[in-house]
N, C-alpha and C positions, 0 to 999 in steps of 0.2 A: 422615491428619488427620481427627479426628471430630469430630463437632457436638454440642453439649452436650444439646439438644432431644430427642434420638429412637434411638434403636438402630436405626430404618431409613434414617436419613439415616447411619449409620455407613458412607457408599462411598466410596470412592476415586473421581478424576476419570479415569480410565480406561476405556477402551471403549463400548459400548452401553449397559451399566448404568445408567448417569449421565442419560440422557437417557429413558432408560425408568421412571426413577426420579421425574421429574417428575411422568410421568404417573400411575403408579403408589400416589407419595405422599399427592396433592393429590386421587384418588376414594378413599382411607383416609378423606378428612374430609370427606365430605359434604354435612358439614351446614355448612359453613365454604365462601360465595360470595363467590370473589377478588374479583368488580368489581360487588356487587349495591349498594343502595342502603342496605343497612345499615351498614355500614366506610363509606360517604361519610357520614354522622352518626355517627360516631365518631371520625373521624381530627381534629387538632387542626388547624383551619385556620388556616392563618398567611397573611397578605399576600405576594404576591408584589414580592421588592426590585427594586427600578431600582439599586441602588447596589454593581453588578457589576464585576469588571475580568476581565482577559483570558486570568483561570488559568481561571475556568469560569463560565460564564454563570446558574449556578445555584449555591448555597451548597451546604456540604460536606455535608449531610443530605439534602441532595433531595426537604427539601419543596415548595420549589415545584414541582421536576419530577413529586410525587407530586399536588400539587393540582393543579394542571395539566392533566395528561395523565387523573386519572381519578377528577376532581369536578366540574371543569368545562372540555370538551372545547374549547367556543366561546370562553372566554379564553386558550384558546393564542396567538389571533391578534393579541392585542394585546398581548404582549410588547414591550418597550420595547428590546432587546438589538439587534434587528435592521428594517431599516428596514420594512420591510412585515410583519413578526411571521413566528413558524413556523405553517405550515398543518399541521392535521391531517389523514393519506390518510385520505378517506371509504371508499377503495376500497382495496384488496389488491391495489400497484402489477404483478402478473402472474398464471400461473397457479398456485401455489400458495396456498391458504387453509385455514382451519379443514377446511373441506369435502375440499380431495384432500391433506390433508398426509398420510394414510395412503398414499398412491399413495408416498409416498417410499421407497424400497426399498436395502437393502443397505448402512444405517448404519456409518461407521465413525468412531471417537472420532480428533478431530486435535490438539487442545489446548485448556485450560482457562486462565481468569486470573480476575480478581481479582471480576470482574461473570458472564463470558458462557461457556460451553461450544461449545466449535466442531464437527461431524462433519462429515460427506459420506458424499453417498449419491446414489442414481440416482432420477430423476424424469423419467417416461415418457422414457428413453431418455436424458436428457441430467443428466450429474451436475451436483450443485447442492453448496454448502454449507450447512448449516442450523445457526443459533445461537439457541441457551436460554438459560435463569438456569441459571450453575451453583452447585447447592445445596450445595457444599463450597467456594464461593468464600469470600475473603474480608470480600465485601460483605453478603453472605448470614449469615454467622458473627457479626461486625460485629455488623449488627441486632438479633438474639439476645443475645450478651453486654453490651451497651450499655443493652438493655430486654426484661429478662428477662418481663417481661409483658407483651410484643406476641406476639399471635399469629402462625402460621406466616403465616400469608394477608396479615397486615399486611409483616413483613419481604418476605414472596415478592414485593408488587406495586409496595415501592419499588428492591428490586433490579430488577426488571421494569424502572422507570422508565427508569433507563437503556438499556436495551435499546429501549426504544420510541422514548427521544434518537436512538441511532442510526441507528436506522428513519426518524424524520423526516429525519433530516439527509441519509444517502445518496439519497432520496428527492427533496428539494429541490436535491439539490449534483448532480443528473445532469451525469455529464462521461466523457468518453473516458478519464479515467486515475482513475476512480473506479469500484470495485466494484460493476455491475448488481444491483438488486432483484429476483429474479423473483418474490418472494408475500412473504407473512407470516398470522401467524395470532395473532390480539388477541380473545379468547374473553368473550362475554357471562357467562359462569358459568365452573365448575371446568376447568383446562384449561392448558397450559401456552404463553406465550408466545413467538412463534418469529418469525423473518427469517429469510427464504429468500435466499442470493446465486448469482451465477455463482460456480464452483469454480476457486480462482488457485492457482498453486504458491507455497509460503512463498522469500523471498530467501534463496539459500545464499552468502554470502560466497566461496567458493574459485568456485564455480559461477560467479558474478556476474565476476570478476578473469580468468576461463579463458573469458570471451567474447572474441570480435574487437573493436576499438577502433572497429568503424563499430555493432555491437551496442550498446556501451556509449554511445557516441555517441547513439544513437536513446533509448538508457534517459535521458540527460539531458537531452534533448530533452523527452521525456515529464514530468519534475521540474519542468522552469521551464515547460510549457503548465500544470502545476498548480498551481505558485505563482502565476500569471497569474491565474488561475481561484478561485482560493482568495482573492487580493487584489481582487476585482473580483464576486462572487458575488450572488445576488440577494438573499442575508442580510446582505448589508454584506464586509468586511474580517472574516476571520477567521484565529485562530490555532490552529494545530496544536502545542497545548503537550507534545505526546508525539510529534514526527516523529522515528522512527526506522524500521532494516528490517524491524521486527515487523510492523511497521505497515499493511506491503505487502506485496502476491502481482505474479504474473506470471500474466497469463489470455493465452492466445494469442500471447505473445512480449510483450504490451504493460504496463507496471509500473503499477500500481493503486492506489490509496489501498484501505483495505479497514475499517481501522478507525480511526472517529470519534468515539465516546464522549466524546473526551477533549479535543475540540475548544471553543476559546472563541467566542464568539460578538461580544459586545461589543469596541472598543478601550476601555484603561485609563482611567477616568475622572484628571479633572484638572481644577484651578481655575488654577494656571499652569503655563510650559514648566518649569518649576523639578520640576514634579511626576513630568513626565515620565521624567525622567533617572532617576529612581527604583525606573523599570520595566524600566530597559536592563541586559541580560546585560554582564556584566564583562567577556567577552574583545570587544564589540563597543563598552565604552564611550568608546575615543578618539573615535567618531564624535558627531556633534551628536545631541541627543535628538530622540526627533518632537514637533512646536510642538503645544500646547493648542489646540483648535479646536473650538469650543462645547461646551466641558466635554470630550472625548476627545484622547486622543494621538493627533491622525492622523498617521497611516502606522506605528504602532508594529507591531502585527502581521504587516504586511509584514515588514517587516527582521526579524522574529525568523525566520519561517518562511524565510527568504531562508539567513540565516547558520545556522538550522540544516538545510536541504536540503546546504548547503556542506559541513558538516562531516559531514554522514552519508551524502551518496551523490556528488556533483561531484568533491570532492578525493579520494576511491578510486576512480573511475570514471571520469576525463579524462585524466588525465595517462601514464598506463600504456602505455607501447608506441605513443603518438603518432606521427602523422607528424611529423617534423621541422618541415616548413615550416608549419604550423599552431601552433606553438610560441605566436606571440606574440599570437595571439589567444586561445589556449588559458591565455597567464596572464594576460589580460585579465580573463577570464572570472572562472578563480580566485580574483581579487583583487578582484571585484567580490561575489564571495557570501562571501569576506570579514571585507571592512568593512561592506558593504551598503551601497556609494556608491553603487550602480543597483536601478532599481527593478524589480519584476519584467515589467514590459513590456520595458525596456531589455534586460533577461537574456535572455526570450523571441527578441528580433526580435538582438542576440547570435547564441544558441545555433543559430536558423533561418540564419543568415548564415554558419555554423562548419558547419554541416549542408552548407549549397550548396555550396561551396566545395570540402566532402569530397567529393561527390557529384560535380561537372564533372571535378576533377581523375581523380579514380578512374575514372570513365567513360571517359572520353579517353586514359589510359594503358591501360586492356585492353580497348579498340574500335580502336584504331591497332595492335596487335601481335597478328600472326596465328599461333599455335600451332602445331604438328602434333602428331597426335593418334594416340596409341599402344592400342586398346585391349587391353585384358587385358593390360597388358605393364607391367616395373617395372625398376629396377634394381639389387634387392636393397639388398646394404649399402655397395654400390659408391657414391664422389664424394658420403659425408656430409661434411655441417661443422656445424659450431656457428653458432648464430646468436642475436642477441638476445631475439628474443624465441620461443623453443624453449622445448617440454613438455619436451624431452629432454637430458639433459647431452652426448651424443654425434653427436647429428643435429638439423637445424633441421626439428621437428615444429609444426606448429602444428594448431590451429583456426579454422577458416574460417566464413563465411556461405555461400560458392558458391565455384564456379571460378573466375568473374570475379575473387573478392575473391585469390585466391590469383593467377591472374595477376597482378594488379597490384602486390603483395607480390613479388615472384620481376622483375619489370619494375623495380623499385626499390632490390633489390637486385644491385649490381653483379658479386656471386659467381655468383649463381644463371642456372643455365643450361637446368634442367628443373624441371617438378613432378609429384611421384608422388599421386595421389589414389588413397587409401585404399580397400576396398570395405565394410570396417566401421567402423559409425558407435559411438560413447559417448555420444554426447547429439544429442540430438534439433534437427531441423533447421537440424543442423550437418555441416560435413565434416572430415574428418583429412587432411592433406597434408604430406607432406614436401618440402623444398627441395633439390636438387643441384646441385653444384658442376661436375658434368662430363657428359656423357654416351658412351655407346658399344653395341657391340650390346644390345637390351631382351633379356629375362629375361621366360620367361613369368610371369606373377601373376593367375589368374583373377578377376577384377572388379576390377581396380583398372588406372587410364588415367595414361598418361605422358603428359604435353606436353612438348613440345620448343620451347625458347625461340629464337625467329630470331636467326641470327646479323648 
């Protein structure tokens, strides 16, 4: 795709180039200063609206986010969107900034969209993610074709804007299932702007379905502490009008928000409940609208993010290979993200209550049965069976957290009489175990341990 502007923006979003290309482009114009005080008496100042709803807290141009963020730094705080307004970081939330962004070493290009350029790369020792304005995005292109007489520096620092959105927000919304800050870099003159994050793995759907059911259990668990969190935040009620798996990484086994751009701020303004219903998703509209309450829909934001966590990670992710006896609380659940009859604290103390419950049983069936332990020893292809939920058409393979979770698995099943634990692992802190129906003399198998289930 190429930019109409330049034969040096002719790149692709592809590898190093793209991110070297910032920097590379913007000392081409020298004489052209992104954030000096000449472009803030030139840009056309508009008023910043109060008359926002919950697709985006800012109109579809992002002037206010450009006047805002880099005309007048100290009326950020008084935005009317959020109860106490968005603060501007004075400070570069870690170690990354202007000053050691060059420490960042061994860039690699991970994905591009419509605003931001994503890599990874190492920083003193610990890899980080680093995102820019990508100059072949569509926001970028946009700006150009829309006003063929803005210059590069004008389009560059309202693409930027957003990127600085999201800076504030991750910033302010610190939480355990939200994507660490560790720097940024917001340049007084030529220079390209950056957020530094921890570095999460993208969600692979087959990946995500081939965890264990107490895995996936803990990822849902992780959903509703952020619907919680997202419903209750010190910006007010917000809505994730873009929650999908894109959206999210995996940093240390734990599921992440990662990206907020696109996140709303305010609830839907209203002069009555009538108004409200106007702003309700169709497949959620049998339910009652949220009531007008000084001009907003309260609680409309909740219920969106509620029914769409439902539809994009709870209903592929609970129900699969469940215990049995957790059934009817497991479609309690379901049918509460839904309709969105419960609110996200109800889901929360829910989901923590489906957790314990997993947790004493599972605990107490493989702490009450005492194994014997075979090691290096297997027993081939001898006493397979099929089993439910098997990687395998011919033997019950699974994937595991631990031994424990396998004992308990193999204690539940009534066929099962051993377990063979694998010595090669496919994915990372996990195990492969096979189930058997019978046992008789072991078979040597170097690294891999038999249990033997008591009779």
């Amino acid at each position: 795709m190429q930019l109409s502007m330049s034969p040096f923006l002719q790149l692709r979003s592809s590898g190093v180039c793209l991110f070297v290309s910032v920097y590379f482009f913007l000392f081409l114009i020298a004489s052209v200063v992104l954030f000096s005080p000449i472009f803030r008496t030139s840009l056309d100042h508009r008023p910043i609206s109060t008359n926002r709803n919950s697709r985006s807290v800012f109109s579809e141009d992002d002037y206010e986010w450009e006047n805002s963020l880099f005309l007048n730094l100290s009326g950020f705080s008084s935005l009317s969107g959020a109860p106490r307004g968005l603060r501007w970081p004075v400070t570069s939330p870690g170690p990354i900034n202007c000053s050691t962004l060059n420490e960042v070493k061994d860039l690699e290009f991970i994905a591009a969209g419509w605003t931001k350029a994503v890599y990874k790369g190492m920083f003193r020792g610990e890899p980080v993610a680093i995102k820019t304005v990508n100059l072949n995005g569509h926001d970028f292109r946009q700006c150009q074709e829309r006003q063929p007489q803005a210059s590069l520096a004008s389009c560059y620092r309202r693409t930027a804007a957003k990127l600085l959105k999201e800076l504030i927000l991750l910033t302010e919304l610190s939480h355990e299932n939200i994507i660490k800050v560790v720097g940024s870099c917001v340049p007084d003159a030529v220079g390209p702007v950056v957020i530094a994050t921890e570095l999460g793995d993208p969600l692979d759907t087959v990946q995500l379905l081939q965890l264990s059911w107490e895995r996936r259990l803990k990822l849902v668990h992780g959903v509703a502490r952020l619907l919680y969190h997202l419903a209750h935040s010190p910006l007010g009620s917000l809505a994730m009008n873009d929650l999908r798996r894109q959206q999210f990484v995996l940093a240390d086994g734990v599921l992440k928000l990662s990206d907020v751009d696109d996140m709303g701020i305010a609830e839907p303004f209203c002069q009555t409940d009538a108004d409200c219903s106007h702003h309700l998703l169709a497949n959620i509209s049998n339910r009652a609208a949220a009531p007008c309450v000084d001009g907003q829909c309260r609680g409309h934001n909740e219920r969106l993010n509620v029914w769409r966590a439902g539809q994009h990670f709870v209903k592929q992710l609970l129900p699969l290979r469940a215990p049995s006896s957790l059934e009817p609380q497991i479609q309690l659940l379901l049918e509460a993200y839904s309709d969105t009859s419960w609110s996200s604290q109800k889901i929360l103390t829910a989901t923590e209550m489906l957790l314990q419950t997993y947790s004493a049983d599972h605990s107490s069936r493989s702490e009450t049965r005492h194994y014997r332990h075979f090691p290096d020893s297997g027993l081939g292809a001898q006493f397979d069976y099929w089993c439910q939920q098997s990687e395998s058409p011919i033997a019950c393979r699974l994937t595991v957290d631990s031994q424990r979770e396998a004992v308990s698995l193999c204690n539940l099943d009534l066929q099962c009489r051993a377990v063979v634990v694998e010595p090669f692992q496919s994915l990372k802190d996990k195990i492969q175990v096979t189930l058997k129906n019978g046992f008789s003399t072991p078979s040597s198998a170097p690294g891999s341990l038999l249990l033997l289930k008591p009779s």
